[in-house]
C-alpha positions in Angstrom: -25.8 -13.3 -37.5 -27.5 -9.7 -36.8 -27.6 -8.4 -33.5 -31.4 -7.3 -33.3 -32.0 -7.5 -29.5 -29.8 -5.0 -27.1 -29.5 -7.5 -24.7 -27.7 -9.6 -26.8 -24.2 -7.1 -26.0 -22.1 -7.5 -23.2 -19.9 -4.4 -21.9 -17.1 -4.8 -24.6 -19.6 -5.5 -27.5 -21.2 -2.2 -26.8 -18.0 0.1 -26.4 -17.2 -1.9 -29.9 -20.4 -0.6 -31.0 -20.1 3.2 -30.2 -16.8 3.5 -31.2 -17.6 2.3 -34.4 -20.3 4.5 -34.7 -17.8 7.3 -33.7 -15.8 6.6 -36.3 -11.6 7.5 -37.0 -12.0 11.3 -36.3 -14.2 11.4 -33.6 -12.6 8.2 -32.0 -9.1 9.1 -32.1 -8.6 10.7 -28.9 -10.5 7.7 -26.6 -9.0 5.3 -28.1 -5.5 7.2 -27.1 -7.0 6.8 -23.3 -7.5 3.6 -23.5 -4.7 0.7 -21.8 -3.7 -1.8 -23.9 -5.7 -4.5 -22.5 -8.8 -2.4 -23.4 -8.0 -2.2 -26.8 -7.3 -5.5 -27.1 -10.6 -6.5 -25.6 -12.5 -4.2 -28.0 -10.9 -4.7 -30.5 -12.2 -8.2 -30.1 -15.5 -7.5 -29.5 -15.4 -5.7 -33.1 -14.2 -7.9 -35.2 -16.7 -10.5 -33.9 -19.4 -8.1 -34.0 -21.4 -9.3 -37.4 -24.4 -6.8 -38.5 -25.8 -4.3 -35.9 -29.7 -3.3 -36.3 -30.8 0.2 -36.2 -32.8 0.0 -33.7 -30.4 -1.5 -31.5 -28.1 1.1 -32.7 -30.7 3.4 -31.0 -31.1 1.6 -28.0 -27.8 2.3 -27.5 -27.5 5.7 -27.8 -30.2 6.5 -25.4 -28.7 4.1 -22.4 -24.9 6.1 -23.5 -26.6 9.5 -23.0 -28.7 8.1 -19.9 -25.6 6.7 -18.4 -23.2 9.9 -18.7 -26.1 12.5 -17.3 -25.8 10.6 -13.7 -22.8 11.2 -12.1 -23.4 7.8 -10.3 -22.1 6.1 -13.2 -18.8 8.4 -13.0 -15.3 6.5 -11.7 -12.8 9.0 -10.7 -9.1 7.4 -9.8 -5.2 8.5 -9.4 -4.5 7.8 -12.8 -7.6 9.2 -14.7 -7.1 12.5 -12.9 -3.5 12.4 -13.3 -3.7 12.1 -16.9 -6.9 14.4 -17.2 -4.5 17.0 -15.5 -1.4 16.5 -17.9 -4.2 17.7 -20.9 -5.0 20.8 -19.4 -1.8 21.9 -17.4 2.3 22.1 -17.7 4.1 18.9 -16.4 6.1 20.4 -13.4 2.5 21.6 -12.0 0.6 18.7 -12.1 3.7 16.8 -10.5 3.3 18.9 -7.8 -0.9 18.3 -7.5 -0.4 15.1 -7.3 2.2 14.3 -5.3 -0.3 16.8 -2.5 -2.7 14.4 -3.4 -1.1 11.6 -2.8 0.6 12.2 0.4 -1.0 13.1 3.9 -5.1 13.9 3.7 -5.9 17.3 5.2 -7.3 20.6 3.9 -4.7 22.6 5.1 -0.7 21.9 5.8 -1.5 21.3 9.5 -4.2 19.2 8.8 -1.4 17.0 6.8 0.8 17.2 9.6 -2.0 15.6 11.7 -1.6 12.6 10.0 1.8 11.6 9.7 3.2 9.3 12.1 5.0 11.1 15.2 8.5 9.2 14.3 8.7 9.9 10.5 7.6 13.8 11.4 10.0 13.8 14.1 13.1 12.5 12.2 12.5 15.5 9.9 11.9 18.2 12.3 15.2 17.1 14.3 16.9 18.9 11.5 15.0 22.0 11.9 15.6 25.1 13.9 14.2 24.6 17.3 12.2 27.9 16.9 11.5 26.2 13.7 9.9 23.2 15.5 8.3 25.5 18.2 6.1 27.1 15.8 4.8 23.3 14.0 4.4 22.6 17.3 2.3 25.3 18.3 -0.1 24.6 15.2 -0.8 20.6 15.4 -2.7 19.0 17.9 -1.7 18.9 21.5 -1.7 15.2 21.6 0.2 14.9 18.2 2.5 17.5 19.0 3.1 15.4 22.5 4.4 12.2 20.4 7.1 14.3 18.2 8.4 15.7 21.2 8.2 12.4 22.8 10.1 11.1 19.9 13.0 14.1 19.8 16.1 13.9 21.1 15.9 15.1 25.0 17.8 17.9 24.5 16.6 19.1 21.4 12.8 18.7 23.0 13.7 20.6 26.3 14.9 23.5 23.8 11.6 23.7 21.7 9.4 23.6 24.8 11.4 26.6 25.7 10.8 28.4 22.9 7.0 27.1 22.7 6.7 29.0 26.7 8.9 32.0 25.3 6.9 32.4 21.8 4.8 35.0 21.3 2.0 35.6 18.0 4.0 34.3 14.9 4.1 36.5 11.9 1.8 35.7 8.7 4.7 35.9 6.7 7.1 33.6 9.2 4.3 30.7 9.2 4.1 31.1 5.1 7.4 30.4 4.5 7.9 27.1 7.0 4.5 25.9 5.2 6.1 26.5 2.4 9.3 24.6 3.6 7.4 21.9 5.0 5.5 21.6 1.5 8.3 21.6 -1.2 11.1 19.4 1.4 9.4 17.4 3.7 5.5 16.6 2.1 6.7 16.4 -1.4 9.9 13.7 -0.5 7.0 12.1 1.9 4.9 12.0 -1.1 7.3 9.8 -3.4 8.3 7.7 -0.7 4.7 6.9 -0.5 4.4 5.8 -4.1 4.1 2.2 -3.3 6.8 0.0 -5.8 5.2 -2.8 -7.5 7.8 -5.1 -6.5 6.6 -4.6 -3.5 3.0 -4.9 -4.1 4.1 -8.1 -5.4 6.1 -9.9 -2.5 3.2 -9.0 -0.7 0.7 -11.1 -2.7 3.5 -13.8 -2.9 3.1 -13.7 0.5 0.0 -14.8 0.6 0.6 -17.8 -1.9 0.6 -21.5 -0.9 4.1 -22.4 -1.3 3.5 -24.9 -4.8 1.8 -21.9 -6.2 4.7 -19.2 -5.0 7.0 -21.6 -6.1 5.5 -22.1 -9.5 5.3 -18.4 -10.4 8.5 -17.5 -8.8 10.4 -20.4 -11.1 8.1 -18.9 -14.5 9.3 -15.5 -13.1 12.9 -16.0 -13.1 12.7 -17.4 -17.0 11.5 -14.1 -17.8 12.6 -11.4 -15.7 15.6 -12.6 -12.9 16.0 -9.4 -12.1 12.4 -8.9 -10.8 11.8 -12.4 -9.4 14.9 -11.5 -7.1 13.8 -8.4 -6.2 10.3 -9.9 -5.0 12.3 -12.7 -3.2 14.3 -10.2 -1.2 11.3 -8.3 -0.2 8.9 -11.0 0.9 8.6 -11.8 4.6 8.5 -15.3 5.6 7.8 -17.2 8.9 11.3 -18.1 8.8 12.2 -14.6 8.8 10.3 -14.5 12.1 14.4 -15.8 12.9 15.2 -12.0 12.8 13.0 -11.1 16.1 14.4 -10.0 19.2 13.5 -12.4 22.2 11.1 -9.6 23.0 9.3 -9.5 19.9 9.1 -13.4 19.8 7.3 -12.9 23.6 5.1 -10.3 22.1 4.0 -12.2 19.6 3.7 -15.6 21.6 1.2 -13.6 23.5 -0.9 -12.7 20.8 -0.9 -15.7 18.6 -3.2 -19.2 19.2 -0.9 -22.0 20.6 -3.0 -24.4 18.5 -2.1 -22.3 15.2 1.5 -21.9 16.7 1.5 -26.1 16.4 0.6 -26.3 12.9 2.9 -23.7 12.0 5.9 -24.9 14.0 4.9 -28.8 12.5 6.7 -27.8 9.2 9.3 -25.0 10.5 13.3 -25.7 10.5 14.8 -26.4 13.6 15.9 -22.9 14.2 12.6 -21.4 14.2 11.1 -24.2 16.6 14.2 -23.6 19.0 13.8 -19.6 18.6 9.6 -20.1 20.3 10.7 -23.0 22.2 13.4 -21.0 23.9 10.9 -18.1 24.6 8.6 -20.1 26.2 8.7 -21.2 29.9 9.6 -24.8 30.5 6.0 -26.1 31.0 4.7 -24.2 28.0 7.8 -25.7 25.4 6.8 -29.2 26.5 2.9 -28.7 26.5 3.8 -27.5 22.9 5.7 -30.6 22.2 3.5 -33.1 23.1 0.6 -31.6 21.6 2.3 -30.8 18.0 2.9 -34.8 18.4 -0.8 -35.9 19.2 -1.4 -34.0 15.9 0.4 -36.8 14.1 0.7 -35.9 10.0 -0.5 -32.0 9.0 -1.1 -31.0 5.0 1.3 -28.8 3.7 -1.6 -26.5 3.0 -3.1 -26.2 6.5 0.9 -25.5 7.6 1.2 -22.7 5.0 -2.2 -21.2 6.1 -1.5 -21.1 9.5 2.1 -19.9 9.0 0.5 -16.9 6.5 -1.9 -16.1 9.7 1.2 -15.8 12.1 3.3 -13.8 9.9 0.1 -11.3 9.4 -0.4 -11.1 13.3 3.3 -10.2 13.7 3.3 -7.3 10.6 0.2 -5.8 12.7 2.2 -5.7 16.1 5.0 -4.4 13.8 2.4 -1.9 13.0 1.6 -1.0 16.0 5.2 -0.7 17.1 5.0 -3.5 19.7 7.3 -5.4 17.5 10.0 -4.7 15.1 10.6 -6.7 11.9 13.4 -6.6 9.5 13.3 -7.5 6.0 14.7 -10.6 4.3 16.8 -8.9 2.2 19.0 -7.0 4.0 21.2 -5.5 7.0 19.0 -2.7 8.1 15.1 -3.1 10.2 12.4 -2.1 8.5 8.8 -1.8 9.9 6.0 -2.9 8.8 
């Protein structure tokens, strides 16, 4: 059947369209910058296609040129730029762009500075000369600079105040070098470590999976990649891993969660993790608790695993706050959030 109305084409069917219109010389190079998927889904679209009026063709043509003169219609992303930079410059350079990019936003390197958190600035700067530290110190924000010292060892603080009260104006050439220090060592390793893994993209929206649904594509997982489906496993965070706070964090949290939610949750916990709240709780409170997690009578597993998820979430944000620490499920050493 001819296609006679422009209408007619969705999205792919019209990519289809000018790409066959382009032809093999002219198409070569964007269909080498297209993903897979995309070329599978064109692809599609033209071999289904059938005849293509002229005027259709036409139609076409104007709404392409229309759409390409508006820079409205223009999507600009990591990747894109990435690989728009690897056309144009060497491999080692655009490396270094985009790791800039991708770490702390700020014009300049003291912008940067201004924001990364106090405790990962101030476990790199400990390594530092303290006349070093005196001079980053004098160029970030009072109130920034006041966490990092906060943050230092003591000692090591007490030494760059003194040379903060002793400095006088810092050579041009002295600040170029510790911004270029603090770019190529300490922004540049920041940078990477930011590069968020996929595995643990993953575990994150496993996470947020009912448990039949986790469990399903956790099982179809480990058929086809074990490796991966146990490196998601140790990287999710569970309400039973809530087993790893402190009696302080379990306080902390008990004061920010709703003791009806704390119910349902606790209806379909283990034992340990009902004694762990139970035992942070005053008397009264633990047998309040009690009796009202029995007047519920039967929960769904679904309104359990709902109301667990919301828990969890409420303790990652304290953990992000720093109120709380969490560790992982994986391993020996804290980690948080």
């Amino acid at each position: 059947m001819a296609i006679t109305d422009i209408k007619q084409l969705s999205g792919p069917d019209k990519a289809a369209i000018m790409m066959l219109a382009l032809g093999e010389e002219h198409g070569a190079q964007i269909w080498s910058r297209l993903d897979e998927e995309e070329v599978k889904e064109i692809s599609q679209a033209m071999s289904n296609l059938g005849t293509v009026s002229s005027e259709v063709m036409e139609n076409l043509f104007v709404e392409f040129a229309g759409s390409i003169s508006s820079t409205g219609n223009l999507i600009g992303s990591y990747e894109a730029t990435e690989r728009l930079l690897m056309k144009a410059l060497p491999a080692d350079k655009v490396e270094g762009i985009m790791e800039e990019i991708r770490g702390p936003a700020g014009r300049t390197m003291w912008d940067k500075l201004a924001n990364v958190n106090e405790s990962v600035l101030a476990n790199y700067l400990k390594n530092e000369y303290p006349q070093t530290v005196a001079v980053v110190m004098s160029k970030i924000k009072p109130d920034h600079a006041a966490k990092v010292l906060g943050t230092l060892p003591e000692d090591f603080s007490l030494e760059v105040v003194n040379r903060m009260l002793q400095m006088e104006s810092v050579q041009k050439e002295v600040l170029d070098k510790i911004e270029d220090t603090l770019r190529s060592e300490f922004m540049s390793n920041l940078a990477k470590t930011n590069k968020r893994d996929s595995h643990e993209m993953m575990a994150e929206i496993f996470n947020n999976f009912d448990r039949n649904t986790e469990g399903r594509f956790i099982a179809a997982l480990e058929e086809r990649n074990r490796d991966s489906a146990e490196r998601i496993k140790a990287l999710m965070f569970t309400f039973e891993d809530l087993m790893k706070l402190d009696p302080a964090g379990v306080q902390t949290l008990l004061r920010n969660v709703d003791k009806d939610r704390l119910g349902i949750c606790l209806k379909g916990a283990s034992d340990g993790v009902r004694d762990l709240f139970f035992s942070n709780m005053s008397e009264r409170a633990a047998k309040i608790l009690r009796e009202d997690m029995e007047a519920m009578g039967p929960v769904r597993l679904k309104d359990v695993d709902e109301a667990q998820m919301e828990i969890v979430n409420i303790a990652k944000d304290l953990a992000d706050k720093g109120e709380i620490m969490l560790a992982d499920s994986g391993g020996d050493d804290e980690l948080v959030y």
